[in-house]
C-alpha positions as CSV (number, residue, x, y, z in Angstrom):
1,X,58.0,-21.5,12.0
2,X,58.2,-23.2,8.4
3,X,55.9,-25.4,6.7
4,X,56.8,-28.5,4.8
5,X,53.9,-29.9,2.9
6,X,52.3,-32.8,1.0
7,X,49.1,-32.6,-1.0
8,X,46.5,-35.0,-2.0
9,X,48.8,-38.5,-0.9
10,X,46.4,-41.1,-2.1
11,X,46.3,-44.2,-0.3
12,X,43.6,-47.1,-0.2
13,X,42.1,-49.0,2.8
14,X,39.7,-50.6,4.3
15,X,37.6,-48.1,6.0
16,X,33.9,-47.6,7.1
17,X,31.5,-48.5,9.4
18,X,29.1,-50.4,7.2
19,X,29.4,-54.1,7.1
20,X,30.2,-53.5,3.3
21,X,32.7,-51.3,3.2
22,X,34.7,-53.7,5.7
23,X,35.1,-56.0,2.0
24,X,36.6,-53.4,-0.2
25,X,39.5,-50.8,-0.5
26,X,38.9,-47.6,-0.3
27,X,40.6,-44.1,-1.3
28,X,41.7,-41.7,1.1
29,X,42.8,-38.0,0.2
30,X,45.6,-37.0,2.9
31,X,47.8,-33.1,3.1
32,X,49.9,-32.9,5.8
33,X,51.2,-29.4,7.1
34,X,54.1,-29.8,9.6
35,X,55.4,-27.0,11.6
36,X,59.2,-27.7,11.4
37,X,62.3,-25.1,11.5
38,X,64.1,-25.4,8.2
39,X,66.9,-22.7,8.6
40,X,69.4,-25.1,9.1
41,X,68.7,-27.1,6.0
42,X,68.5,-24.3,3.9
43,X,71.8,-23.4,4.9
44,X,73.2,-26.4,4.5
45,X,71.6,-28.1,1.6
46,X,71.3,-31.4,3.4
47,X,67.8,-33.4,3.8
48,X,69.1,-34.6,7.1
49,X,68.3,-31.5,8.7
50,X,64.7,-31.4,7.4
51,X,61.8,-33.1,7.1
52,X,62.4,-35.6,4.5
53,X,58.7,-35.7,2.8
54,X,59.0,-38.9,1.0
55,X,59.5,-40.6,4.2
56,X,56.7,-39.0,5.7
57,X,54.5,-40.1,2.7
58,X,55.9,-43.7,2.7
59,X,55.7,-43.9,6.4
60,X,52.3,-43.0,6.1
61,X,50.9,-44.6,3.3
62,X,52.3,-47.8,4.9
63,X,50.8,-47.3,8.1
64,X,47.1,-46.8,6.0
65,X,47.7,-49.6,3.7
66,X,48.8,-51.9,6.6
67,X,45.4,-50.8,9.0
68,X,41.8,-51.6,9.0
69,X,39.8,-48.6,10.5
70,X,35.8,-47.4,10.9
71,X,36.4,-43.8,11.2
72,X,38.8,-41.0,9.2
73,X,39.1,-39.4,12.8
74,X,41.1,-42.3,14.1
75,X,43.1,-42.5,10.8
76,X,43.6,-38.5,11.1
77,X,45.2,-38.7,15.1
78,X,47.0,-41.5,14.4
79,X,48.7,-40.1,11.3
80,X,49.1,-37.3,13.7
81,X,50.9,-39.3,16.4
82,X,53.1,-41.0,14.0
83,X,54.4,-37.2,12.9
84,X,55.0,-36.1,15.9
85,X,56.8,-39.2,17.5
86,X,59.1,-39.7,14.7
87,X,59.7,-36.5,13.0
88,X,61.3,-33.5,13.8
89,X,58.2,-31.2,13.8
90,X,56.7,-29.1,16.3
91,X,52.8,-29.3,15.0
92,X,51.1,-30.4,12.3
93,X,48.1,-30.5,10.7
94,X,45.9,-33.2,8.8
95,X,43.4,-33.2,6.6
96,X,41.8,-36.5,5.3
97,X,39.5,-36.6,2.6
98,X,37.2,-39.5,1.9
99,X,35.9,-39.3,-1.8
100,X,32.3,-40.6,-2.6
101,X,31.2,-41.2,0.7
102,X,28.2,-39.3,0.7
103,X,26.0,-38.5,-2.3
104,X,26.0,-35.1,-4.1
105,X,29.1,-34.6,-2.1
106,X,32.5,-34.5,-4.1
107,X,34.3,-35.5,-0.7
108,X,33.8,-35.4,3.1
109,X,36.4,-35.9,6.0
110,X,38.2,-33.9,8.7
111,X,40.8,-31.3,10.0
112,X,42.9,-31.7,13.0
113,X,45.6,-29.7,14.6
114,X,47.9,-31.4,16.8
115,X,51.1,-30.2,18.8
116,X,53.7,-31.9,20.1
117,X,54.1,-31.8,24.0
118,X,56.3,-30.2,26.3
C-alpha cells in the first residue's frame, strides 16, 4: 500500500477545556498519512484516480475552522472519520499537535490509527 501525505496543515480553532480558551482561536498542527493504492494514477497521470491532497487539506481545515471542540482526541477521530468516509483510502493516520499548551513543552497532542471497515 502507498502513502499520500500532508505535513504540518495549520488550522485555528476554538479548542480547550478551560473556560478561557473557549474565547480565543487557537493553532492546531495536523499530518495526515493515508493508506491509498496509487498505481493507477501513476499510470495514468490523472488526480482522479488519487487522493487529491488539497482537498483533503481544504476539507479538513474547513471542518476545524467551522467546529468548537474541548479535546484534540475528538478533533483527531473525527478528522479520521471524515477520511475514511469520503476518500478513497484504506487507513490512515493522524497526528494533531497543539503548540503551547503546556509549559516547557514545544507542543503536545496525539496519534491515532484508524481503518476503514469491511
Amino acid at each position: 500500500m502507498d502513502t499520500v501525505f500532508i505535513r504540518q496543515l495549520s488550522v485555528s480553532t476554538t479548542i480547550g477545556v478551560y473556560d478561557w480558551e473557549k474565547t480565543i482561536k487557537q493553532q492546531l498542527l495536523i499530518d495526515i498519512d493515508m493508506l491509498s493504492d496509487i498505481i493507477d494514477a501513476a499510470a495514468s497521470d490523472n488526480i482522479s484516480d488519487t487522493v487529491d491532497y488539497a482537498v483533503v487539506s481544504n476539507t479538513i481545515t474547513e471542518y476545524v475552522q467551522g467546529n468548537q471542540f474541548e479535546l484534540i482526541e475528538t478533533v483527531a477521530q473525527n478528522i479520521a472519520d471524515i477520511i475514511l468516509n469520503d476518500f478513497p483510502v484504506s487507513q490512515v493516520m493522524i497526528t494533531l499537535q497543539k503548540p503551547g499548551a503546556v509549559k516547557n513543552a514545544q507542543s503536545v497532542g496525539v496519534k491515532i490509527m484508524r481503518q476503514k471497515s469491511k
